[in-house]
C-alpha positions, 0 to 999 in steps of 0.5 A: 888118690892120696900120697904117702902124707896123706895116708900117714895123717889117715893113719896117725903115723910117720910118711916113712912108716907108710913107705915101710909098709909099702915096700915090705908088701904089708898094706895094698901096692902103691900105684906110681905116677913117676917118682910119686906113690899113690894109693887110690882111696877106695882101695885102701877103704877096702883094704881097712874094711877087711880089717887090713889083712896081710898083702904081701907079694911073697911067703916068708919061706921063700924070701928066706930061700931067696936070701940063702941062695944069694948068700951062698952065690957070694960065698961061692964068688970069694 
C-alpha cells in the first residue's frame, strides 16, 4: 500500500497534486484507512499499464447539472 508521499515521489509530483488527482476522480479511488489515503500497488500498475485512463466517477455533464441545480436552490432561498 502506498501513501500519497510515496505515489507522489513515483510520480515526480507534489502530495497535493496526487490528493487533486484523487478528489477529482482522475487516477484510481484511494482506499481509507482512517484519516490515511492508500492506493494499493498493483491497482495503480494497472492503472499506468492502461496508459492511465480517465476514472472519474461522473461525466461532466452531470456535474454541470449538479451545480446548476444548486445555484438555482439558492437563488430561490434569497
Amino acid at each position: 500500500m502506498l501513501g500519497v508521499h510515496d505515489v507522489a515521489s513515483r510520480w515526480g509530483c507534489s502530495p497535493e497534486h496526487v490528493r487533486r488527482l484523487a478528489e477529482s476522480g482522475r487516477i484510481p479511488a484511494p482506499v481509507a484507512l482512517g484519516r490515511l489515503i492508500r492506493w494499493p500497488l498493483s491497482v495503480l500498475e494497472q492503472w499506468e499499464a492502461d496508459s492511465c485512463p480517465p476514472v472519474r466517477k461522473k461525466d461532466l455533464s452531470s456535474r454541470q447539472e449538479e451545480t446548476t441545480a444548486v445555484s438555482e436552490t439558492k437563488r430561490r432561498r434569497k
